[in-house]
N, C-alpha and C positions, 0 to 999 in steps of 0.2 A: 557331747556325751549325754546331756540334760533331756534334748532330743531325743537321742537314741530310747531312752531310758520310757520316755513316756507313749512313743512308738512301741516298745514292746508291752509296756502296762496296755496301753488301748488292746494291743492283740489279744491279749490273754483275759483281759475283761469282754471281750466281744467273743471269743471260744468258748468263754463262761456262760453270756448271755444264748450263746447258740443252742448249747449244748443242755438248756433249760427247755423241758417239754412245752409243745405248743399247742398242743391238743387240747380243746377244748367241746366236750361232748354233747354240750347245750350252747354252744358257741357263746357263752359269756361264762361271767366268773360265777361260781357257783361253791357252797360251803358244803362239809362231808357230815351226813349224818350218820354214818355207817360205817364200818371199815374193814376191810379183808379179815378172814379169819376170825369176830366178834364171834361172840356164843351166841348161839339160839336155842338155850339149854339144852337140846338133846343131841344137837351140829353145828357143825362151824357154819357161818356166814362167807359163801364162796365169794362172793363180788366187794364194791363197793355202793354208797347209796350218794347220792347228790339232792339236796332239797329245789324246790323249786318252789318255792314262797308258798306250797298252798294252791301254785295258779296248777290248768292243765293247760296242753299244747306248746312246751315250748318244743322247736325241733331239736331233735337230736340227730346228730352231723356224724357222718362216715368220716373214721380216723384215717383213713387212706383211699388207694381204689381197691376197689376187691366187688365182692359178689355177694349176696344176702342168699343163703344158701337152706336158710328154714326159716317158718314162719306160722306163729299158733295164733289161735284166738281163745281162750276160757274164760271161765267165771274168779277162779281161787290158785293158789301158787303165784305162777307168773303173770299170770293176767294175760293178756295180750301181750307178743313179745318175737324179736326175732334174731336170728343168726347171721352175723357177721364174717365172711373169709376175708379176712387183711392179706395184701399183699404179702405180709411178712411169714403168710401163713397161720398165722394166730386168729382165733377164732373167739370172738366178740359177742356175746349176747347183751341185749338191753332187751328190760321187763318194766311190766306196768303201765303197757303206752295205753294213749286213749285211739289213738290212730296211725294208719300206716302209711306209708307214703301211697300216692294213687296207682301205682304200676305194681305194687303188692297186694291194697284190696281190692283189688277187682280181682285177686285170682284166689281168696280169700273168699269171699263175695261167694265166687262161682261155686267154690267146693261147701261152701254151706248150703247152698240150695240144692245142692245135686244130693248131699248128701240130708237134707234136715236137720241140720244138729248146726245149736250154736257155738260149741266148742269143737274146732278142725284144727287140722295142722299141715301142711306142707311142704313140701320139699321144691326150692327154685335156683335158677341159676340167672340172678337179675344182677346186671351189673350196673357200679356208681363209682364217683367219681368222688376223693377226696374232695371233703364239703359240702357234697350233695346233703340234701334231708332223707334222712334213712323215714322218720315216722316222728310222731311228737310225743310228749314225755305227758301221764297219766298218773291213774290210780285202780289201774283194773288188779283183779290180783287180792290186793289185801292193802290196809292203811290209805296214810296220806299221799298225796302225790306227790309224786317225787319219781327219779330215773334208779334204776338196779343195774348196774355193771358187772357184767364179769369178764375177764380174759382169760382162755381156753388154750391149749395146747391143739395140734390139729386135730388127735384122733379124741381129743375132749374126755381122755380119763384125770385130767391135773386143770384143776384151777391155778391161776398164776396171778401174783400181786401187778394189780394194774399201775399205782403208784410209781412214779421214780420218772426212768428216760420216755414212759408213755405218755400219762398226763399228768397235771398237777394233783396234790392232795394237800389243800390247803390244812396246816393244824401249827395252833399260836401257843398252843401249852404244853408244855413235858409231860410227860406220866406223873402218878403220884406213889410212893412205893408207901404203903401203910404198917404192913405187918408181917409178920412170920411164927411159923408152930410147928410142933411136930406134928405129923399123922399116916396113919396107918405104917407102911415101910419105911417111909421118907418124911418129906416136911411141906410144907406148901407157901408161898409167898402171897402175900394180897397185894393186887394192884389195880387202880385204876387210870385212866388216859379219857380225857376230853379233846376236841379238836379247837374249840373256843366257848368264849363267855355267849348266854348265860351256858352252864353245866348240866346242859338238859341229855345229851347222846352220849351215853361212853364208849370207848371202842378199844377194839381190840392194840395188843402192842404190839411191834415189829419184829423184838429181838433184846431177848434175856440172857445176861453173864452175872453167872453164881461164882464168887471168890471166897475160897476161906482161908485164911491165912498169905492170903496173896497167889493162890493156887486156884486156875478156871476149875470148877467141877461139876459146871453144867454149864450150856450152851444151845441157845435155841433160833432161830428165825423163821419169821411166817413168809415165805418167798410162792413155798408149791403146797398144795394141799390135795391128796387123790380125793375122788368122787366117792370111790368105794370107801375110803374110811374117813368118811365124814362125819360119823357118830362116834369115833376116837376121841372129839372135846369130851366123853363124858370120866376119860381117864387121864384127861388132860388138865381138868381144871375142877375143883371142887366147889360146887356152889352153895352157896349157908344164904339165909336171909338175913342179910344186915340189915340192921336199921340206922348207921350211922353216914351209912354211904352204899351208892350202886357201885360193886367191886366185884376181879374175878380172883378167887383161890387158885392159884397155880402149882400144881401139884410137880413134885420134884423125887425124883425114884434114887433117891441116895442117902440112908440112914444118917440123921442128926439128931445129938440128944437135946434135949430142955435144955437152954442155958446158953448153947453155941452159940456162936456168933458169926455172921458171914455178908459181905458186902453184893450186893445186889444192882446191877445196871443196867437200865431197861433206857430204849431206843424205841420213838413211833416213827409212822410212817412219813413225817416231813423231817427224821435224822434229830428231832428235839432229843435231851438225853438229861435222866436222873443217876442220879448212885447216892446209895443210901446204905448204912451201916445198922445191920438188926440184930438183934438177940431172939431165939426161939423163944416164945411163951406157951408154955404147956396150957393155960386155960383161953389162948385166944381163938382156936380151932374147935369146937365142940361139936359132934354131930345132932342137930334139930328134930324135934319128934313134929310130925308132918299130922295137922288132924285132917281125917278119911273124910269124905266128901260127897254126902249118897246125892247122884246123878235122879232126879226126876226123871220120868216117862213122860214124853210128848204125844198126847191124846185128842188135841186140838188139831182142825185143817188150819191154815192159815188164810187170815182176813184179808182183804186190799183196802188201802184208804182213799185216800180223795185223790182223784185221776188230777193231773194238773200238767201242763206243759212249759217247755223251759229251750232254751236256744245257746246248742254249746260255741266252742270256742272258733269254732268251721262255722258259724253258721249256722249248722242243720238244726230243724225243729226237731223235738223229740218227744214225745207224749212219754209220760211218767206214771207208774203204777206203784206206789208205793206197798211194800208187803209187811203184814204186821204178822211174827211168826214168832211167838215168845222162848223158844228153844233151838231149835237146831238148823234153822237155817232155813236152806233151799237146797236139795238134790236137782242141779242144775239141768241135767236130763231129761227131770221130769217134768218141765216147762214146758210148753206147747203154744202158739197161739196159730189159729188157721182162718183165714177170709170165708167170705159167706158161698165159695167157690170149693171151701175143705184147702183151699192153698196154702202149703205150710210159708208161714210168714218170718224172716230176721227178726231177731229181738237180741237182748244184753242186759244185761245185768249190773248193779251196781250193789257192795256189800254194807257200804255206809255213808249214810242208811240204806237198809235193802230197799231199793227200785229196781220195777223192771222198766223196760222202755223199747219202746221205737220209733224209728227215723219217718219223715215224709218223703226219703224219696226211696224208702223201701214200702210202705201201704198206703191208702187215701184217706185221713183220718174220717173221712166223712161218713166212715160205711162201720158196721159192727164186725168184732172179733169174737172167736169159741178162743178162752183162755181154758185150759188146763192145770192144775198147779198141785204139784206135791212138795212134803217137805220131808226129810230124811226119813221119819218113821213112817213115810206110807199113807200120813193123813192127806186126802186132797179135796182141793177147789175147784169144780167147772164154775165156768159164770161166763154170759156173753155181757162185753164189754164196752162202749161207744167212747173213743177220743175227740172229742168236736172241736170243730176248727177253733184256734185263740183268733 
């Protein structure tokens, strides 16, 4: 019988172990800085984020076999990034690479020359193989480097929480429930969620039950989010500036006065769980008066600093052009650089610090370049340029 017994424990500890996601998108363990449905004060955050220490290149690995079915390159947003068709049908995007696999750039490559512009996009039907390296994980786009995940529905109106039977979502701390007020119709809860020490990322929670009296009266979970109302966080959640804590106001459309009392239970996304017993406070909700913020005019073209060269993680040699632009950027279009032949030449961009750059086995450093350079308000820079060999 004793036998018996420990025969069927092994079965059902081994269904457990199976039945545990094995997807791994950077093929190692990686920690979440991000998390489905977070606020990005004016929309929700459709994906998930994965850190990647800082470094660029690590690969990122096809969750099944399927087809990469679109593919961009830009300066801002997504960065560089492409489309996923899973087997299952579900539709995969990863953003922010620094590069793509070689059977992607090169058709990448081609439509940037055809067309001059360093931001393209296309449509392909490249097929891989669970495992493959789809591309390697970046910082094009915006911020540090690190991978953007999202999972799609096929026709890509509904973001879908990747978490659970897809892959892991590492997170070692429960939510924290803080507070509750009344406002406006209803009342709003603060809450914040970490994934781990230190308490640098918050992220969003999984799923909210409001009890009053032992009776559910709300009910929430972040599973689908549509594309089209994706700026619905801003009746979703009420954001104040705290100074005691990074937290989101969760706003709840069911009339409570000052005083009530109601038990609150929030769920992230690794299934950790709080519950907590609140009393409304009429003064902990206040709306903030915002000081106005007059926006300067950009009057200046922007400068370049010290050319300097640098060898990324492939390899390639890359000459660097560092751009010093004390407002507003770069209008990424309005970049140009052409050979001493007028040949429109590859270049990229980097937002921090802004560099421009290009590759050796896209021009001969040895020879001069016509740079071009606008920045949002229209101020520009020609200047011919010389990258000499390091």
């Amino acid at each position: 019988m004793r036998s018996e017994f420990v025969l069927k424990l092994l079965g059902i500890l081994s269904i457990a172990a199976f039945a545990q996601p094995s997807y791994q998108p950077l093929g190692r363990t990686a920690y979440l800085t991000s998390s489905f449905g977070e606020s990005r004060e004016t929309r929700y955050h459709m994906g998930i984020d994965f850190s990647t220490n800082k470094e660029e290149g690590w690969p990122v690995i096809a969750p099944s076999n399927g087809t990469v079915i679109f593919a961009a390159r830009g300066a801002f947003g997504y960065g560089r990034y492409i489309k996923f068709q899973a087997n299952d049908e579900h539709v995969w995007l990863f953003a922010h690479l620094s590069e793509f696999n070689p059977k992607i750039d090169s058709l990448i490559r081609r439509e940037m020359l055809k067309k001059e512009k360093p931001n393209v996009q296309i449509s392909t039907k490249l097929f891989f193989k669970k495992g493959d390296t789809l591309a390697y994980s970046g910082s094009t786009g915006i911020g540090d480097p690190h991978l953007h995940i999202e999972r799609r529905t096929k026709n890509e109106k509904f973001a879908l929480n990747p978490c659970g039977k897809h892959l892991k979502c590492t997170d070692t701390i429960a939510p924290f429930i803080l507070d509750a007020a009344p406002f406006e119709s209803g009342f709003a809860v603060k809450i914040v969620d970490y994934s781990r020490e230190p308490l640098n990322n918050p992220m969003s929670i999984y799923s909210m039950n409001i009890y009053q009296n032992k009776k559910l009266i709300f009910s929430k979970k972040y599973d689908t989010l549509a594309f089209a109302q994706g700026s619905k966080i801003k009746t979703d959640l009420v954001k104040t500036e705290d100074t005691d804590t990074i937290s989101d106001w969760h706003f709840i459309n069911t009339k409570l006065k000052a005083g009530s009392s109601i038990t609150v239970e929030i769920k992230d996304f690794a299934n950790n769980i709080s519950k907590k017993e609140l009393t409304l406070k009429p003064d902990s909700l206040k709306p903030k008066v915002k000081d106005s913020i007059d926006i300067p005019l950009d009057t200046l073209p922007p400068n370049l600093g010290n050319i300097f060269f640098k060898t990324d993680f492939a390899g390639k040699v890359q000459c660097r052009i560092p751009v010093l632009d004390s407002l507003s950027g770069l209008d990424f279009g309005s970049v140009v650089f052409r050979d001493k032949n007028s040949k429109w030449v590859i270049f990229d961009y980097d937002s921090d610090p802004k560099e421009l750059f290009i590759e050796n086995r896209d021009f001969n450093f040895s020879e001069p370049l016509d740079l071009k350079l606008c920045d949002k308000s229209g101020n520009c820079t020609e200047k011919e340029i010389l990258c000499k060999t390091p």
